[in-house]
Every structure is written in C-alpha cells, then in structure tokens.
C-alpha positions in Angstrom: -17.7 -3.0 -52.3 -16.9 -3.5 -48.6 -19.0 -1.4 -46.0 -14.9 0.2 -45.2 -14.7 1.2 -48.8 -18.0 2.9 -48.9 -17.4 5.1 -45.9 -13.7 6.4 -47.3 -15.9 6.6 -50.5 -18.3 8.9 -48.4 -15.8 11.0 -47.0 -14.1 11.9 -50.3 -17.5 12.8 -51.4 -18.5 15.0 -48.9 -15.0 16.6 -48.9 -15.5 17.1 -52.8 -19.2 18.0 -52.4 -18.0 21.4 -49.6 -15.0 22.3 -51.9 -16.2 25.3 -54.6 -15.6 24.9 -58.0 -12.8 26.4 -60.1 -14.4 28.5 -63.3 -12.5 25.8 -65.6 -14.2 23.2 -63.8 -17.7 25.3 -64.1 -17.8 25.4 -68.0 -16.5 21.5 -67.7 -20.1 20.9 -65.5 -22.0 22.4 -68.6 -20.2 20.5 -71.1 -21.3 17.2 -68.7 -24.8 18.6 -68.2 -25.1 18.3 -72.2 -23.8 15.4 -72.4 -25.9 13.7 -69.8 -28.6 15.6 -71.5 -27.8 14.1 -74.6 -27.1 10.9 -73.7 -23.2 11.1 -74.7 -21.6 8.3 -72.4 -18.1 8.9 -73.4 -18.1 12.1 -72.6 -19.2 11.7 -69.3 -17.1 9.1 -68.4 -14.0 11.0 -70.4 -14.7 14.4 -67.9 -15.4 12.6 -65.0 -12.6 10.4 -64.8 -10.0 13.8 -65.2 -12.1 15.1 -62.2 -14.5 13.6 -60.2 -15.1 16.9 -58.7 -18.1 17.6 -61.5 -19.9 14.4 -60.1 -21.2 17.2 -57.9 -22.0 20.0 -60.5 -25.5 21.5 -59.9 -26.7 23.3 -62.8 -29.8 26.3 -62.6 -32.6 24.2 -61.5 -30.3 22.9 -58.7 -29.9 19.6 -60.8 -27.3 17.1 -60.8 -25.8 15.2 -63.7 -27.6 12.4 -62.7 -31.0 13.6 -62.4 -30.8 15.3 -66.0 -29.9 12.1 -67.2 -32.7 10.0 -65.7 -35.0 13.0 -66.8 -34.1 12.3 -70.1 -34.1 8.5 -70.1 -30.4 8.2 -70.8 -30.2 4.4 -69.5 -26.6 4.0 -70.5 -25.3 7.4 -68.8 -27.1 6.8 -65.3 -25.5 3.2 -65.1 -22.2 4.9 -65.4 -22.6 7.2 -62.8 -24.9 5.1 -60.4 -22.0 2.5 -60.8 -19.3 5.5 -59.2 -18.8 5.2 -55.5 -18.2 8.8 -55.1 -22.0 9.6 -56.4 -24.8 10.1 -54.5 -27.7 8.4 -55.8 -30.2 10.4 -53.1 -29.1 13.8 -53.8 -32.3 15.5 -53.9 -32.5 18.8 -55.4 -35.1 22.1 -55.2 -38.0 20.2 -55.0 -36.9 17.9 -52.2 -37.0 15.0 -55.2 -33.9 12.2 -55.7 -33.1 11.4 -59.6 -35.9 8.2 -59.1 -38.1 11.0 -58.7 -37.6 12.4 -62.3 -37.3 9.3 -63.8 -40.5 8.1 -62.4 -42.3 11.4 -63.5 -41.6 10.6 -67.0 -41.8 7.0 -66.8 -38.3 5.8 -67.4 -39.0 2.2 -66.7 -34.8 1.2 -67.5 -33.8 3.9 -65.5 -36.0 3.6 -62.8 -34.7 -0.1 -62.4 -31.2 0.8 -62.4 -31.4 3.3 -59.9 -33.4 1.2 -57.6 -31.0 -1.9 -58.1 -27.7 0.8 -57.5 -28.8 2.2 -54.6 -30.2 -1.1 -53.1 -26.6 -2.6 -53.7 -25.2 0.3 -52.2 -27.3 0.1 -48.9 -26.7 -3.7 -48.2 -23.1 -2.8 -48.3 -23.3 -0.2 -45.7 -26.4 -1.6 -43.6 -26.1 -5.3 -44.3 -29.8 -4.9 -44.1 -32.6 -6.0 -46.7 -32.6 -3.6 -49.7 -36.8 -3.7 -49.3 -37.1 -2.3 -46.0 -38.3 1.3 -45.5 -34.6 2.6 -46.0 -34.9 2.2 -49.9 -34.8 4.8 -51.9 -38.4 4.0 -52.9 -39.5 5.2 -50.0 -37.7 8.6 -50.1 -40.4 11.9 -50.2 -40.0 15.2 -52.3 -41.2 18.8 -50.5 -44.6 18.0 -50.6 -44.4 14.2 -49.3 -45.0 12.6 -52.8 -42.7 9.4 -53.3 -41.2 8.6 -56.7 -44.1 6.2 -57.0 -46.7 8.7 -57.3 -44.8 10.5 -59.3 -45.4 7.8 -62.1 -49.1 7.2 -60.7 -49.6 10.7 -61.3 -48.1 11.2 -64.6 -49.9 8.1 -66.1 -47.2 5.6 -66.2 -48.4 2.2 -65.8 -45.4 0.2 -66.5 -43.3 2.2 -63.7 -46.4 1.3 -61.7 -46.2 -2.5 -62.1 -42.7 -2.6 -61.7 -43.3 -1.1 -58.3 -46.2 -3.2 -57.4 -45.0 -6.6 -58.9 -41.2 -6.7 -59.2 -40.5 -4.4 -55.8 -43.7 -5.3 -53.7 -43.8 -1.7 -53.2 -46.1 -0.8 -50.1 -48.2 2.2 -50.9 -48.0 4.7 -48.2 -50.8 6.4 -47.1 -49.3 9.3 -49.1 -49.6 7.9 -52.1 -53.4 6.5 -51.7 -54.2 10.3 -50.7 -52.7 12.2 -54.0 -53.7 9.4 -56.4 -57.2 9.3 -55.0 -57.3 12.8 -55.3 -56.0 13.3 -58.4 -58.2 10.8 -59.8 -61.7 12.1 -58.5 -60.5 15.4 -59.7 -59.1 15.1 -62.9 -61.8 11.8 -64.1 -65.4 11.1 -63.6 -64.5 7.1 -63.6 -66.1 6.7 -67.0 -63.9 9.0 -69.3 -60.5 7.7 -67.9 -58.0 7.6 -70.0 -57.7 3.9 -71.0 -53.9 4.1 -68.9 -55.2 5.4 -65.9 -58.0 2.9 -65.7 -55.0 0.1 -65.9 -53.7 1.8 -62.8 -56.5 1.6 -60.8 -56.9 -1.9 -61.4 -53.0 -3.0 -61.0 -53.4 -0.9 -57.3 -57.0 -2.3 -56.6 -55.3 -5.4 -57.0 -52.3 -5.4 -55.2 -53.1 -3.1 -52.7 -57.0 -3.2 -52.1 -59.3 -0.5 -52.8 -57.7 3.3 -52.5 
C-alpha cells in the first residue's frame, strides 16, 4: 500500500475511532468480541465488512478485537484484521500494552510473528525506514515500561524468546535486563529453575551477554 493510501487510511480511522457507537452497532461489537474470542474468522470478516466502525469496539477491560484475539492465540482472525488498513495494530489499552503485548504474555509464537511482520510492513510504507529500528512495534512499552519481550521472558516462554533474539535481533533494553533479572533472583535460587526458564537464561546469556 502506498504511503498516500495509508494516510487517507488513517484519517478514516481516526474519524471512525471519535464517532460514538449506535446501540445496534454495540451488541454487533459483542458478537465480534466472541467471535474473535472464539476464533470464528467468518464472522469477523462477515461484521466487519457491513461496518468497519466495530474495528474500533472496546469491550470492559478496554480491549480491542484484536487484542482478544491474539490473547487467545486465534492466528487466522489476527491476520484478517492486521491485514485491514483501517486497524490499528498499536492500540494499546488499560494497561498501556499493544495486542503483541498479550500475545507475548501467553506465548503466541504465530501470532506474535504476524503482528510483528503487519505492523513492520505497515511502517515501511509510511516511513520508508527499516522495519528494525527503534520505531517497531517491538520496542513499544506498557504502563509500567515492560516491552512485549518481557512479557514472554516473564511468563516463561522460550520460543517467543528466540524468535525475538534470533529471527528479530531484538536488542534488550535496559528495561528488560532489570525485570527479568529481578524476577529471576526473586522467584529462583539458580538451582531449582524451572527447566524453561533455565533455557532463557542461556538463549539471553548468549545473545545478549550476561544480565
């Protein structure tokens, strides 16, 4: 998509985003929150495409569509909506956290890729910069400064990890050393470990140097 396309893309979201919705519109935003819940692609696509409006639904944890889907690993439904030009992929919501946030938490290594790869596409059309710089998405921090990153260090997920460290050469900022470090003294002695946590120490160690 041309960098012209993307900012009348951006316009009719924010004009969508700052326009309330209807009450026909707010039970169609639960019926999409199930269905991104659930994983039910043609239903999402079939309410989104009669109005595009619900792209921007927020349900009561301040949620949108597509963070419940990458919360609950629903590959197929995040591609869909990722792929939209009218969704942002950065929304953040309560916590200060984007949808790569969530998906790293529970260690939704599909997900996690297609979000990275949509909103990286998305950036070199509208920067024409290099999708690995500090304006990725990768980089972006919740309320309390963690990254998506340590949201999978912290939760134990050692594929999300790697795919930071070896497929994104993701640069651990001095954010992330702090919490896992923490987290690690404090929750294990070194020796009891859980056998995944001990992985993540060494795939760090390795590719970053001691934390």
């Amino acid at each position: 998509m041309s960098p012209e396309l993307l900012m009348e893309s951006k316009v009719a979201a924010e004009d969508l985003a700052s326009t309330p919705f209807t009450q026909a519109e707010l039970l169609d935003c639960e019926k999409l929150f199930i269905a991104c819940s659930e994983g039910d692609e043609e239903m999402v696509e079939s309410l989104t495409a009669k109005n595009e409006h619900l792209f921007f639904c927020r349900d009561g944890n301040d949620s949108t569509p597509l963070m419940v889907a990458a919360i609950n690993n629903r590959a197929a439904v995040v591609e869909f909506i990722c792929s939209d030009p009218l969704n942002s992929i950065r929304a953040t919501g309560s916590s200060g956290g984007t949808a790569l946030h969530y998906a790293c938490m529970n260690g939704a290594l599909d997900v996690v890729g297609i979000i990275v790869k949509n909103d990286a596409e998305k950036q070199v059309a509208r920067l024409k910069e290099n999708w690995k710089s500090k304006l990725s998405i990768i980089y972006i921090t919740d309320s309390i400064a963690m990254t998506a990153f340590s949201q999978a260090l912290m939760n134990g997920h050692s594929k999300v990890v790697n795919f930071f460290l070896n497929t994104l050469n993701y640069e651990m900022t001095p954010e992330d050393r702090f919490m896992f470090d923490a987290f690690y003294v404090t929750v294990h002695d070194g020796t009891s470990a859980k056998p995944t946590y001990r992985h993540i120490r060494e795939a760090v160690d390795l590719h970053q140097g001691s934390i």
